[in-house]
Structure formats: C-alpha cells, structure tokens
C-alpha positions as CSV (number, residue, x, y, z in Angstrom):
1,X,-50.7,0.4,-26.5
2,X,-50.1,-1.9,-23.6
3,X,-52.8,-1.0,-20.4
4,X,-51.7,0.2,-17.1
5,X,-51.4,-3.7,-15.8
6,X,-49.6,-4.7,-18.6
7,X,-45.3,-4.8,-18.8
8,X,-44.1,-2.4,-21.4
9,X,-42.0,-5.5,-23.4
10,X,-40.7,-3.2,-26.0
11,X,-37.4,-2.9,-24.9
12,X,-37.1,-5.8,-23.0
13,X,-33.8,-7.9,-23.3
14,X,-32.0,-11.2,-21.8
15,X,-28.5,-11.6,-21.9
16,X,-27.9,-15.0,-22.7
17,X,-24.5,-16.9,-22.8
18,X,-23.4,-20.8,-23.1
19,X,-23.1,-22.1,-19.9
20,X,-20.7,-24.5,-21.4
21,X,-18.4,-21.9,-22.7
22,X,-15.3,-21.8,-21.1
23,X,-13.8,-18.9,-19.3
24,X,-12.4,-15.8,-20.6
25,X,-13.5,-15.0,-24.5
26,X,-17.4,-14.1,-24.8
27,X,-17.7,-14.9,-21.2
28,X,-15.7,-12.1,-20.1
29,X,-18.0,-9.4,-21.5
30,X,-20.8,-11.8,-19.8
31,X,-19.1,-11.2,-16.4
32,X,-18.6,-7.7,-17.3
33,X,-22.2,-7.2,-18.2
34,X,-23.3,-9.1,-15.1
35,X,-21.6,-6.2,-13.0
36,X,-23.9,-3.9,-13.8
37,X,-26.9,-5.5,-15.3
38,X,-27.6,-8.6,-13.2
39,X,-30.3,-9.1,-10.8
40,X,-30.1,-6.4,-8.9
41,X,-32.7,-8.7,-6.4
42,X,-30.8,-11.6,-6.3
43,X,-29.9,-12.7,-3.2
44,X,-26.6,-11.2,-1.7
45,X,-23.5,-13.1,-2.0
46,X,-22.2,-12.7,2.0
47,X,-19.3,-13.5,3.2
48,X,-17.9,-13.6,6.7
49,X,-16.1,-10.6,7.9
50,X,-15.4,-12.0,11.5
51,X,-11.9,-13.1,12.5
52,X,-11.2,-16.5,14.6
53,X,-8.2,-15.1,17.6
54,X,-7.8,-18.1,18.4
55,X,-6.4,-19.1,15.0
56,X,-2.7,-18.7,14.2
57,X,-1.3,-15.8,12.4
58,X,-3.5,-15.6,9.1
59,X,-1.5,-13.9,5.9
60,X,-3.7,-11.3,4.2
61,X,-1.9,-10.1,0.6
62,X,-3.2,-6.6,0.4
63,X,-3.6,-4.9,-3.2
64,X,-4.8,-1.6,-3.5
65,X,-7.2,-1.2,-6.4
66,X,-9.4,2.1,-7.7
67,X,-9.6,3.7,-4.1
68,X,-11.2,6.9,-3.4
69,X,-8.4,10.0,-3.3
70,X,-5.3,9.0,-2.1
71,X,-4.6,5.4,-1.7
72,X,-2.0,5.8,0.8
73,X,-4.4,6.2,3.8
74,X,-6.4,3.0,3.4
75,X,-4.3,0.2,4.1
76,X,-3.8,1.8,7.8
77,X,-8.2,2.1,7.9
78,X,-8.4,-1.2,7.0
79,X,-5.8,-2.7,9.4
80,X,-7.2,-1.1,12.1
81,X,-10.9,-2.1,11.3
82,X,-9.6,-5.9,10.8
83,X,-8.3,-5.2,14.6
84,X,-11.2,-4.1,15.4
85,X,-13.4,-6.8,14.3
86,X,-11.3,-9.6,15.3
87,X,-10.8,-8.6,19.0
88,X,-7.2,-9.5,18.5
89,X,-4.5,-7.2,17.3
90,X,-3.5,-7.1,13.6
91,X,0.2,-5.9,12.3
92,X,0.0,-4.0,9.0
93,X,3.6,-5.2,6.6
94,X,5.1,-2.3,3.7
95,X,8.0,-3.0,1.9
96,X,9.1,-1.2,-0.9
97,X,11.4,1.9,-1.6
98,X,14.4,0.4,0.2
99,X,12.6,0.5,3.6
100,X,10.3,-2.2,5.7
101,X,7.5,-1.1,8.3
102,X,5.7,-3.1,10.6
103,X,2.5,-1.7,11.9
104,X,1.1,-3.1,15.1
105,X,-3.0,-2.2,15.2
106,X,-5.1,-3.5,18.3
107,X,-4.6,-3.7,21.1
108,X,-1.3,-5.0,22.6
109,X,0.4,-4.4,26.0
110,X,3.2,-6.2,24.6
111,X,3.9,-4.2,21.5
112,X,7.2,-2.1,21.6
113,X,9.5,-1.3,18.9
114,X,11.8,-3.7,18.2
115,X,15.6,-3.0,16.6
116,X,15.4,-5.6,14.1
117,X,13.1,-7.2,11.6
118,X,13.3,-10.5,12.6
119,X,12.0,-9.5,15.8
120,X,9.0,-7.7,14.9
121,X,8.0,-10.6,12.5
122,X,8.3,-13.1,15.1
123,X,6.2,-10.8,17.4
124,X,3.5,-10.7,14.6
125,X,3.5,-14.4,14.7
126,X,3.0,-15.0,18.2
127,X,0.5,-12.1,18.6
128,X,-1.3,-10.9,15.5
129,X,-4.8,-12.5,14.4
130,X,-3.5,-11.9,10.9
131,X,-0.5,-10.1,9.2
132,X,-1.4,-8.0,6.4
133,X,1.4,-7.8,3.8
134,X,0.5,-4.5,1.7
135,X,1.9,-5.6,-2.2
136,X,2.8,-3.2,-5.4
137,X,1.7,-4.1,-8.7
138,X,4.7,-5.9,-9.3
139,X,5.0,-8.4,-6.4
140,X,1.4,-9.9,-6.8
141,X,2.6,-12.5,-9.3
142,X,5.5,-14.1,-6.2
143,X,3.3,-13.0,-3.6
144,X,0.7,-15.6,-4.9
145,X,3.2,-18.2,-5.3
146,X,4.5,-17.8,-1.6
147,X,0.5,-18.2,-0.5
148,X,-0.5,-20.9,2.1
149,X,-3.6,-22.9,1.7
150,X,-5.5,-20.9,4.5
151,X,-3.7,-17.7,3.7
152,X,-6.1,-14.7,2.0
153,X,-5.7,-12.1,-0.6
154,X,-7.8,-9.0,-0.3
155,X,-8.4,-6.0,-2.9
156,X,-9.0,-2.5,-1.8
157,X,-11.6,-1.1,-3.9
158,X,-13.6,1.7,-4.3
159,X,-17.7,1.5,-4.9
160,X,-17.8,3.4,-8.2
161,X,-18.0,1.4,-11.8
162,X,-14.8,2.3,-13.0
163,X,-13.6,0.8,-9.2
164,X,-16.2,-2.3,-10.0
165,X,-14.4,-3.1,-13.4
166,X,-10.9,-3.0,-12.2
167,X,-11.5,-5.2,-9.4
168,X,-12.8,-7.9,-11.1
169,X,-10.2,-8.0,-13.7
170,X,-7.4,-7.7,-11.1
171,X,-9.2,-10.8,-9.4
172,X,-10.0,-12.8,-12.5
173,X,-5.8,-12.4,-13.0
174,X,-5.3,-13.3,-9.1
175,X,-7.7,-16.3,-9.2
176,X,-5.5,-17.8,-12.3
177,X,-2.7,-18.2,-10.0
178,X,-3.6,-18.0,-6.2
179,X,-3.2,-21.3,-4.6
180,X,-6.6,-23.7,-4.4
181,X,-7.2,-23.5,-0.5
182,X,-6.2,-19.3,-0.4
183,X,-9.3,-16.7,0.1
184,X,-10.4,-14.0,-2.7
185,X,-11.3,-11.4,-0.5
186,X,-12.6,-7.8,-1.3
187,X,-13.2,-4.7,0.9
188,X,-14.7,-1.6,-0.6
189,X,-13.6,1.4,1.1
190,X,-15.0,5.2,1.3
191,X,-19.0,3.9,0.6
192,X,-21.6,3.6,3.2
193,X,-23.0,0.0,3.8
194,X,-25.7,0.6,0.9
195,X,-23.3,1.0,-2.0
196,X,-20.4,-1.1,-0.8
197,X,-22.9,-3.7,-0.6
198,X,-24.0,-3.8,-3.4
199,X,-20.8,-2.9,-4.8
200,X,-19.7,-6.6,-3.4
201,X,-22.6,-8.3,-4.4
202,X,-22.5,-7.8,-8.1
203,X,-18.2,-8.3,-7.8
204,X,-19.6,-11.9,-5.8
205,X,-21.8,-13.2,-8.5
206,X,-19.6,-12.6,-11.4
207,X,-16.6,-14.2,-9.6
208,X,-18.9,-17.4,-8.4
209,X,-20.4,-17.6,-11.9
210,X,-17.4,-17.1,-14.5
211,X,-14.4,-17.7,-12.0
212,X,-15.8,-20.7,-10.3
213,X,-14.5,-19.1,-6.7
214,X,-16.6,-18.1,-3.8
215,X,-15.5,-14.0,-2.6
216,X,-14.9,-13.2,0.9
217,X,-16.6,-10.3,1.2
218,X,-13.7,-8.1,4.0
219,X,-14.5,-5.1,6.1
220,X,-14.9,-2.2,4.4
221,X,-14.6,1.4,6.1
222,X,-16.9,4.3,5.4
223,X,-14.4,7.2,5.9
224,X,-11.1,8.0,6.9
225,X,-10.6,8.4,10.9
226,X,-7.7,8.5,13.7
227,X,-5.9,5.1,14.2
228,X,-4.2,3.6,17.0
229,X,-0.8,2.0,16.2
230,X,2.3,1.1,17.6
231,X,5.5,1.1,15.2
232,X,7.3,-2.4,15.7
233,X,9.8,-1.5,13.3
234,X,10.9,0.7,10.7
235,X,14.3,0.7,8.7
236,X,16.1,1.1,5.4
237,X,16.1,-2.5,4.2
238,X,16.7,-4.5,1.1
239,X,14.5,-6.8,1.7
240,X,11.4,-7.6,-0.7
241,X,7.5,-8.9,0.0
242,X,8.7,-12.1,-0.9
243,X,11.1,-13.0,1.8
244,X,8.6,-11.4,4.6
245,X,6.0,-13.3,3.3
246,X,8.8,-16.6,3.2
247,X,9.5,-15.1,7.1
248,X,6.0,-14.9,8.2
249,X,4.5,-18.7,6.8
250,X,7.6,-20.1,8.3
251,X,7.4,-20.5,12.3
252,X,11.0,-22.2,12.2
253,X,11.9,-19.5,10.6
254,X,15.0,-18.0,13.2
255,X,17.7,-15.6,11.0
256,X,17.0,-12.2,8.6
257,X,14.8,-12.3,5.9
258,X,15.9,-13.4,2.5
259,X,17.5,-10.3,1.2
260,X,15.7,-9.2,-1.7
261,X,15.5,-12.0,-4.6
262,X,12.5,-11.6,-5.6
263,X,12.7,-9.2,-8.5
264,X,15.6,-10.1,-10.4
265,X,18.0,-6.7,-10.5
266,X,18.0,-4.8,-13.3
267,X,21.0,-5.1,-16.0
268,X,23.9,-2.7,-15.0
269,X,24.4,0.1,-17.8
270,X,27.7,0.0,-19.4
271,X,29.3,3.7,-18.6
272,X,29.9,5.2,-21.8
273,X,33.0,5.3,-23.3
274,X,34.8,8.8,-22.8
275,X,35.4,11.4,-25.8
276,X,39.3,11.2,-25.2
277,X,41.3,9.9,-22.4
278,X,41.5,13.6,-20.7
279,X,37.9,13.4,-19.8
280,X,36.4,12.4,-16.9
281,X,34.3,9.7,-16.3
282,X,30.8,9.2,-15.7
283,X,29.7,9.3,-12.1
284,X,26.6,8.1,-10.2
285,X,25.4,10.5,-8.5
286,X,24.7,9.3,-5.0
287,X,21.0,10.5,-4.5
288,X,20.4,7.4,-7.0
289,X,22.0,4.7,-5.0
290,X,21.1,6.1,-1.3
291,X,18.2,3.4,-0.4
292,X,15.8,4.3,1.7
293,X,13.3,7.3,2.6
294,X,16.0,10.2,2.8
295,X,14.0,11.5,6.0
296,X,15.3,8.5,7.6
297,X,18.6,10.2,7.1
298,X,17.9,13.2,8.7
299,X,18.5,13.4,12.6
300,X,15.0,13.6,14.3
301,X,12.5,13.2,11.3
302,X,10.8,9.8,11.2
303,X,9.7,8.9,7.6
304,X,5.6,8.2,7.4
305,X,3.6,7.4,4.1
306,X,1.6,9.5,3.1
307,X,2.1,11.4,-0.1
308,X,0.5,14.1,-2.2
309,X,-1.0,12.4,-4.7
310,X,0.3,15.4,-7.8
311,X,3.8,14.9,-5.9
312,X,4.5,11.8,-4.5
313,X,8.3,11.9,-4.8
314,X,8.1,14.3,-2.3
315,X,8.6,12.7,1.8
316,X,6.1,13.3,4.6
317,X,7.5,12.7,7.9
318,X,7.5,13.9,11.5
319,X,9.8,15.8,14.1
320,X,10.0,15.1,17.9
321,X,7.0,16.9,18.1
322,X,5.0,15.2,15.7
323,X,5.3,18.3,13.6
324,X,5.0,17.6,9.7
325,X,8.4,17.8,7.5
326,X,8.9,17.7,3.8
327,X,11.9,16.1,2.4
328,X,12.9,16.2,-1.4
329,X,16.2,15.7,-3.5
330,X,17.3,17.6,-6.0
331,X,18.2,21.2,-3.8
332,X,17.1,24.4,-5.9
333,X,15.2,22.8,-8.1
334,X,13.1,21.3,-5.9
335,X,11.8,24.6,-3.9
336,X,8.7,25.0,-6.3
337,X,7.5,21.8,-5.5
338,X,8.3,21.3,-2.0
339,X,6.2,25.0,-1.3
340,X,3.4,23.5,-3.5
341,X,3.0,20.1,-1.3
342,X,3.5,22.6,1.9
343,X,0.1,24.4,0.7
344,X,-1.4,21.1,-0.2
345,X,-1.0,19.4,3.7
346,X,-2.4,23.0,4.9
347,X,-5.2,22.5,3.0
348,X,-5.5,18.9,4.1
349,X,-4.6,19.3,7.5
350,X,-7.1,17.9,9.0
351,X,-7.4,14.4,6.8
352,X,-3.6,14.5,7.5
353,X,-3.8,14.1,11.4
354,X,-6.7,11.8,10.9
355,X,-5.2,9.2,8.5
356,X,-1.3,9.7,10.4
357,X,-1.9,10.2,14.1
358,X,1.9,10.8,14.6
359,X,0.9,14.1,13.2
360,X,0.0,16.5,15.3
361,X,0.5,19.8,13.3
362,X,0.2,19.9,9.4
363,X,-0.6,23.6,9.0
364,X,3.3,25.1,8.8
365,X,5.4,22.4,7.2
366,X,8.7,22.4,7.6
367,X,10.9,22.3,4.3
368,X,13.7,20.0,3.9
369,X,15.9,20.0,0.6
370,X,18.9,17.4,0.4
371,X,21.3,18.4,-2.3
372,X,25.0,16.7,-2.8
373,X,26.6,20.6,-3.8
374,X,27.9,22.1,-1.0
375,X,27.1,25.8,-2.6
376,X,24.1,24.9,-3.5
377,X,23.0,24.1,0.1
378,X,24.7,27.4,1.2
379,X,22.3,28.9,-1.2
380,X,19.4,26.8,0.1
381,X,20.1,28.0,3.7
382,X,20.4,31.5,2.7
383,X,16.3,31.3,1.2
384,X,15.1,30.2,4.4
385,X,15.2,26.1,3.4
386,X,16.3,23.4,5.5
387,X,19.3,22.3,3.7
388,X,21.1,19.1,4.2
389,X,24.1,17.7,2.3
390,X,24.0,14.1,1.5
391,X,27.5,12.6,1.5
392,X,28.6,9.0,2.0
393,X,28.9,8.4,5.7
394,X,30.2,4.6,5.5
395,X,31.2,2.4,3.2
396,X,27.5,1.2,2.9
397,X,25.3,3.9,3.6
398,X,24.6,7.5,3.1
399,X,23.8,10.3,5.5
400,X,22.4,14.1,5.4
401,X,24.4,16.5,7.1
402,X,22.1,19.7,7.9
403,X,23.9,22.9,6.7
404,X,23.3,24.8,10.1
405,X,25.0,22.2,12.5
C-alpha cells in the first residue's frame, strides 16, 4: 500500500513517440492524444492578438469550424472584436450563393455604400486594418493558393473536444498548403477566457510539435452581442472568393473582379430525349437559374444572413423598418416551413436583434412565398401569404412581382 507521501504509480503512464518519425501516421494519434492528455501545466503557447493600423490592408481567410449554435452569427462577432482591438476599422468579405457583401466594422466616417464592388474593395484597401474574406469548405484549397506571405488564415472554433479535434485536423490540412510566410491563426468563440485558453493552448502545442508551425492565437468572443456596421456593398454577383481575394492582394488592381473561375462549372445535363415528337420538352424552371438571395428581388426587403439552422434554405431579411421578412421558393409547399422558421425567430428574437442590428423586430415575421404559377400565387394571397411571382424581367435577370401590386 503506498503511504500518504507516496505517488500512487499504479496507473501511471507516458505516451511516448519517435521524435524522428515523420508527420502524419502514428504521429497523428500522438497529436491527437496531446490534445487532451498533454501537460496541462506547460507553459501557454501565446500569441499576439493585437493589430498594427499602421500596416497595409492584412488578408484574413476566415473558416468556420465546430462553432457553438448557429455559425452564421460569428464571423460578424469576430469582425467587430478584430475592430475593436486594432483601433482601425476592419471590413468583413461573403461571397457565395450568387451574391457578394462587404461589411465595414469600426469606426469610419468615410464608410458609405458604394454601387459597385470594385469600389468597396478599393475602399477596404485604403481603410481597413485587415479584410476578412469569410471561405466555404470548398474554396479553402484556391483561397490558400491566392495567400500573400504576410496574409493570415483564421479558424473559428468552438472550446468543446469534438470543436478541439476538428480544428486541428482542418489546420494540419491548411498547413500542407498555406504559403511559408502566411499566419495559422485560431479564435475560439462562445467560451470565457478560461476554456478558450486552454482550448488554444493544447491546439498550440500539437501544431508546434507535429506540424512544425507556430499558431496565432486570434481574438476570441465570449458571447454574441449588438455590432456596429456599415454595408459598403451588397449585390447579386458571380463572382467567387478567389477573384476578391485576386482583387484585394492587388493595389493595381483597377476593373471588376474576375468573374467566377474559381470552381470549374459543373457539366451541363443533356435534356432527355422526348417519348415522341408531340411532347414537350424539358424546361428549367427559373427558380433554379435566378442567382442571388430572392429577397434581393423583392422591392424593399434587404437580404441579411442569418439562417435557421433546421431550415436554412429559408431567407432572413429586412423591410424599411428593419422589420424581419421570410422569403422561400417553392409557393404552397413551402407554407409549413416558412410558419415553422416564423416561430423559431420569435423564439430567438432577442439573439436575432443582437447578432443582426438591422433588425429591429423579430417577433411577427413577415411571410414571403415566390412561386413561378400565377394560380398558385392567387392561392397564396388568398391564405394570408405574401405572394410574389418570379418571372424573367430581362434578358439576364429575374424579378418578383408581389401579387397585390
């Protein structure tokens, strides 16, 4: 029996790995291990998380990882704390979905919207500390090849294990092809300073040990709160991350974007052929080749991004009044779920307003359904729904007509 001054060794274990072993393999459940099992008394891995406004625009890839409830909110929190911090305003880059945004957060007596995108892009350049560019899954890979040596690449993370594990893998797959001189940066977002910094710490260690890269450790936010920002610019828009990113690292840089190229388009589908040569043949429907928020369509809504997470093809935006509207396709059969999302923001009303100040009622929803069958919308009108008709307005674009004009 071991005394009282005596360490119970019984269960006592060292994980032990080749220090000449190379990465990945073995090493990989070392790393893993090392998350949760290191020395939880080492000495904290810091990392700066104050910004330089004197120093040109800085581009900050932004990947949302395992985040806390919606992940929609976040970006927006984190802009605005990176604004914050740096004493110099920040501008907060979407796009995806056939639209572009450009956030302005900080403040900016300058800041105004602009009608085009090459005009808020220049006005990020010449004003922002940093330009955050907020990447889906799929543009990571480009994103990283478009990186300057200087530029960053931050995950959004949660504190939890499950949030842990993910972000190291995602940045064991960044750090194989970020560029040399670009920062790894992490921000852990919805834990006080206690468990995001620990959070960090163990996410430091593995990436200094088994990735051979030091970890910028970015500022994280405890909980959701009201932001100030001005909109610079917000439009349907083919253009991809890649070309803003080309845009932003390129101060010559003087005409649109690069429309977007960096996805290669999908492979048209062959229409099949008809039965006999009385029937008709196949049509696409135009609710799948409308680009673009359809809110943006409708006169006086303006598009934001929030979703419900259980229904995120359904469109938040706001009236004049910075009332909250609801926009889905799909007419009768979308009623169900446009009420369902309506009960949701009522029940969220107040983490609503706080995450999208242009919100200034959530509580009564208004209900828009776009349908492309003109009974159908009389049908829609006749329930009490906002019905608009979506029919080609131009030989480019599409527009909804509402059913009570």
């Amino acid at each position: 029996m071991p005394s009282g001054t005596e360490p119970d060794t019984a269960f006592a274990f060292e994980l032990t790995r080749d220090p000449m072993a190379p990465v990945g393999g073995e090493r990989e459940y070392d790393a893993l291990a090392d998350l949760f099992l290191g020395d939880a008394a080492g000495e904290p891995a810091s990392g700066s998380t104050a910004e330089d406004p004197a120093k040109p625009c800085v581009i900050e890839l932004l990947v949302s990882g395992h985040l806390p409830g919606a992940s929609a909110p976040w970006p927006a929190q984190y802009a605005a704390e990176s604004a914050r911090r740096a004493g110099a305003p920040v501008a907060l880059i979407r796009a995806g979905a056939g639209e572009v945004s450009v956030d302005l957060f900080g403040d900016d007596p300058a800041a105004k919207p602009l009608s085009t995108l090459e005009g808020a892009l220049d006005h990020c350049r010449r004003r922002a500390a940093a330009a955050l560019l907020r990447l889906d899954d799929d543009d990571v890979s480009p994103g990283l090849a478009a990186l300057r040596k200087g530029d960053r690449v931050t995950i959004l993370t949660g504190a939890d294990e499950a949030a842990t594990v993910d972000t190291y893998r995602r940045l064991k797959s960044i750090a194989d092809s970020a560029p040399a001189g670009a920062e790894l940066g992490v921000a852990v977002m919805g834990a006080d300073e206690i468990e995001a910094g620990r959070a960090f710490d163990h996410l430091a260690r593995a990436c200094e040990a088994f990735l051979d890269r030091p970890l910028h450790r970015a500022p994280g936010v405890h909980r959701i709160g009201p932001v100030q920002r001005v909109n610079l610019h917000r439009r349907p828009s083919a253009t991809g991350a890649v070309g803003i990113l080309r845009a932003l690292a390129d101060p010559r840089h003087t005409g649109t974007p690069t429309l977007r190229a960096d996805r290669p388009n999908p492979p048209t589908e062959q229409q099949p052929p008809a039965a006999h040569l009385g029937a008709p043949a196949a049509t696409q429907r135009p609710s799948d080749t409308a680009p673009g928020p359809l809110a943006s369509r409708i006169s006086g809504l303006t598009p934001i991004e929030s979703r419900c997470p259980r229904h995120e093809s359904v469109e938040l935006a706001t009236d004049a009044a910075g009332g909250l509207a609801l926009v889905a396709s799909g007419g009768l059969d979308r009623v169900g779920e446009l009420l369902a999302v309506r009960a949701w923001a009522a029940e969220h009303a107040r983490l609503l307003t706080k995450a999208e100040p242009a919100i200034t009622e959530a509580r009564d929803a208004a209900v828009h359904a776009v349908t492309e069958s003109v009974a159908e919308a009389h049908r829609l009108s006749a329930a009490g729904v906002r019905a608009h008709l979506l029919i080609r307005a131009q030989a480019d674009g599409w527009a909804c007509v509402p059913m009570d004009a």
